[in-house]
C-alpha positions in Angstrom: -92.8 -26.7 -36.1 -95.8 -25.7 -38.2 -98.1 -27.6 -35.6 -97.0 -25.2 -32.8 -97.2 -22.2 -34.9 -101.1 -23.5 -35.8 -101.5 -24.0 -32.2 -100.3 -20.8 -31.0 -102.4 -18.7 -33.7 -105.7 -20.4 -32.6 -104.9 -19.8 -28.8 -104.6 -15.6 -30.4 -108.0 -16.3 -32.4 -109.3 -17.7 -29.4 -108.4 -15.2 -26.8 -108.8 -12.4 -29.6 -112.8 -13.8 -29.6 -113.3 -13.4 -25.9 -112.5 -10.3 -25.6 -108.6 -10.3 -24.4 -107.2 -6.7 -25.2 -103.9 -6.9 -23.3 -101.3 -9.6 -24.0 -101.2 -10.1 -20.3 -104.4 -11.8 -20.0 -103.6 -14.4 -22.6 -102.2 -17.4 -21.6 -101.2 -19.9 -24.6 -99.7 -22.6 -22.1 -101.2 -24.1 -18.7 -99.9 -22.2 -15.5 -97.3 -24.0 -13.8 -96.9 -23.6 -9.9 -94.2 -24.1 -7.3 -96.2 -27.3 -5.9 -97.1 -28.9 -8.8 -95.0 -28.1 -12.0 -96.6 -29.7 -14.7 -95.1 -29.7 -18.2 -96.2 -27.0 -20.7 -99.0 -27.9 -23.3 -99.9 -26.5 -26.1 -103.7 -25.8 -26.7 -105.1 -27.9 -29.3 -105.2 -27.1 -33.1 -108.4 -26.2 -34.4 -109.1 -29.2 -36.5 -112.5 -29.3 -38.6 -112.9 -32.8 -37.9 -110.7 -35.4 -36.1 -111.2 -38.6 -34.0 -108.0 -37.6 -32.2 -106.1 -40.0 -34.5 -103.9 -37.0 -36.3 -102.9 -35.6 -32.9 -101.9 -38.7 -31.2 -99.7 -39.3 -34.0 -97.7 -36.4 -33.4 -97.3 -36.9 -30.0 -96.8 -41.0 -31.3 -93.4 -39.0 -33.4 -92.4 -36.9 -30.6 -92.0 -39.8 -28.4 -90.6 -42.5 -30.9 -88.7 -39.6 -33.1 -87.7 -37.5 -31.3 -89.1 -35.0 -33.6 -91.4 -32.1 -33.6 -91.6 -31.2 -37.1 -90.1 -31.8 -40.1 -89.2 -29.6 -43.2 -90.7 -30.3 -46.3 -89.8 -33.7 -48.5 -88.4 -34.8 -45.1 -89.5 -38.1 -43.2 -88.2 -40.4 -40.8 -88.5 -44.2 -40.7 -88.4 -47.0 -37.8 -84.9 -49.0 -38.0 -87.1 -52.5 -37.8 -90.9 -52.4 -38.6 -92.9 -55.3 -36.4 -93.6 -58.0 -38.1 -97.1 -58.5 -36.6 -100.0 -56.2 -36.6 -101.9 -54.8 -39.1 -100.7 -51.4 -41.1 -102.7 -48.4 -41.1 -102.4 -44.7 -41.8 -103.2 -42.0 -40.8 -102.9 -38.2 -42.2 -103.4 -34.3 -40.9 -104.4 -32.8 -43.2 -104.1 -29.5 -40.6 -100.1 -30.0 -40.4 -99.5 -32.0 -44.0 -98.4 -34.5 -42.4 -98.9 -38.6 -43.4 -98.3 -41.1 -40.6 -97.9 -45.1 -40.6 -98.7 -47.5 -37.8 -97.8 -51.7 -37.8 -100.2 -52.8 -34.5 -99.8 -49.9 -32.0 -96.1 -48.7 -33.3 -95.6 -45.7 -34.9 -93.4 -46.8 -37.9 -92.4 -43.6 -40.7 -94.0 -39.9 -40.3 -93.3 -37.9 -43.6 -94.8 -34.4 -44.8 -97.0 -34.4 -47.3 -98.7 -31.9 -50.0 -102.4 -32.6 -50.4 -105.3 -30.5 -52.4 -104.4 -27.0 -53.3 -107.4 -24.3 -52.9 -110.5 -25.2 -55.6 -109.4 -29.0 -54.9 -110.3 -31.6 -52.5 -108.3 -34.4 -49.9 -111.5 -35.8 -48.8 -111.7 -36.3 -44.6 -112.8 -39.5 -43.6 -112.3 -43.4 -43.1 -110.6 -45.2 -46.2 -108.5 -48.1 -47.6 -106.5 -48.6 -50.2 -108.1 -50.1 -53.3 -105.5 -50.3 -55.6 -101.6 -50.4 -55.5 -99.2 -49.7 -58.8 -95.4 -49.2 -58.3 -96.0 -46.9 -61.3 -98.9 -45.1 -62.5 -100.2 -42.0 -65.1 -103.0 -39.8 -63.7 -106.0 -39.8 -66.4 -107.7 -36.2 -64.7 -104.8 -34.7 -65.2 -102.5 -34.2 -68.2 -100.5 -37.9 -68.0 -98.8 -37.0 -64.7 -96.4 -39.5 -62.8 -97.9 -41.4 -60.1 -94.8 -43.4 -58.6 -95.7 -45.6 -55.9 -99.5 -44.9 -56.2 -101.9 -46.2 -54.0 -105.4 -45.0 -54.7 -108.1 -45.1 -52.0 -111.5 -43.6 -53.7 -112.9 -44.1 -56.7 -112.2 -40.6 -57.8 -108.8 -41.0 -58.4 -107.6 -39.4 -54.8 -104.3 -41.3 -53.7 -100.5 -41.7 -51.9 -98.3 -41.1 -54.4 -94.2 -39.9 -55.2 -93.9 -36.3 -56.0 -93.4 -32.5 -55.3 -93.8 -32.2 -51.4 -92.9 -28.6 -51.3 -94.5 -28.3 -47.1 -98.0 -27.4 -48.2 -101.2 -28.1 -50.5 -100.4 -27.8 -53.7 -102.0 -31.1 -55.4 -105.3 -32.0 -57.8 -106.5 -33.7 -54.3 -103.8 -36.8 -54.3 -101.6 -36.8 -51.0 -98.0 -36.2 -52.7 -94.9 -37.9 -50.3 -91.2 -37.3 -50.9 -90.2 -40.4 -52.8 -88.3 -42.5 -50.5 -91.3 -42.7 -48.0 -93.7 -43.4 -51.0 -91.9 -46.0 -51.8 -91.3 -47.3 -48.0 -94.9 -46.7 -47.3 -95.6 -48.9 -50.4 -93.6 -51.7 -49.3 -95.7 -52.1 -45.8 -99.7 -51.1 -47.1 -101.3 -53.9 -49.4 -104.7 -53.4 -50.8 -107.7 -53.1 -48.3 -105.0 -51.0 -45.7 -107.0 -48.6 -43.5 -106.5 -45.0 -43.8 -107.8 -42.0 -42.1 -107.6 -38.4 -42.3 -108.4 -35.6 -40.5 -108.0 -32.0 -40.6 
């Protein structure tokens, strides 16, 4: 839900910037016509940088989940993961979301709680450099890491914890437990991750 609400505010920053004074003139969804009624689209979040890999996942959960959004410290998970292909992830930073692919198959989506304000979820291309079922932050006062996989060499990494539906972390990407632990049992060290926002 919160990536239609971020989609419908930029379409009112958008049309608020051109010069749109009645709510007549601004059209959030594409027209539809008698001829030809296409399905409505929402206009595209205003991302700071993206490859277009956060969005397709979305759409990726829409079609395999069924789902729009989730609520915070929910996630859903693929009843059989493929065997073959290689795991990746991918997160939005935008929505606070975290996906995970085997090959081409959308496999688990989860939300996610990544740097609060005066901290930093680097954007970017990564991989994960070091897996521990169990780990203690050293930045930052002994904290639990459960299910930690780090993917910089500034401590920033997947982890167990509070997922409470937006950034609230030193910088780590915080998943409810269950999918930690799932996305744990699929990644191994040198697993490509990206995220955008």
């Amino acid at each position: 839900m919160r990536y239609w609400a971020i989609s419908l505010a930029a379409g009112v920053v958008a049309a608020a910037s051109s010069g749109v004074s009645d709510a007549k003139g601004l059209h959030l969804f594409a027209k539809r016509t008698h001829e030809a009624a296409a399905p409505a689209r929402a206009l595209p979040a205003p991302y700071h940088w993206t490859q277009g890999a956060a969005p397709k996942a979305h759409w990726d959960m829409v079609a395999e989940f069924k789902k729009v959004g989730l609520k915070p410290g929910d996630y859903v998970w693929a009843a059989s993961v493929p065997s073959e292909g290689e795991t990746r992830v991918v997160v939005d930073l935008l929505t606070q979301m975290t996906y995970v692919y085997r090959g081409d198959k959308l496999i688990g989506a989860s939300t996610m709680s990544s740097a609060k304000t005066g901290h930093i979820t680097p954007y970017g291309y990564w991989s994960v450099l070091e897996k521990r079922p169990f780990y203690r932050s050293k930045k930052y006062d002994n904290a639990p890491m459960p299910f930690m996989q780090r993917i910089d060499n500034y401590g920033i990494a997947f982890h167990g914890g509070l997922n409470p539906g937006y950034p609230a972390s030193h910088g780590c990407m915080r998943l409810p437990m269950k999918f930690a632990q799932k996305l744990y049992g699929v990644t191994k060290v040198g697993t490509k991750v990206v995220i955008e926002g």
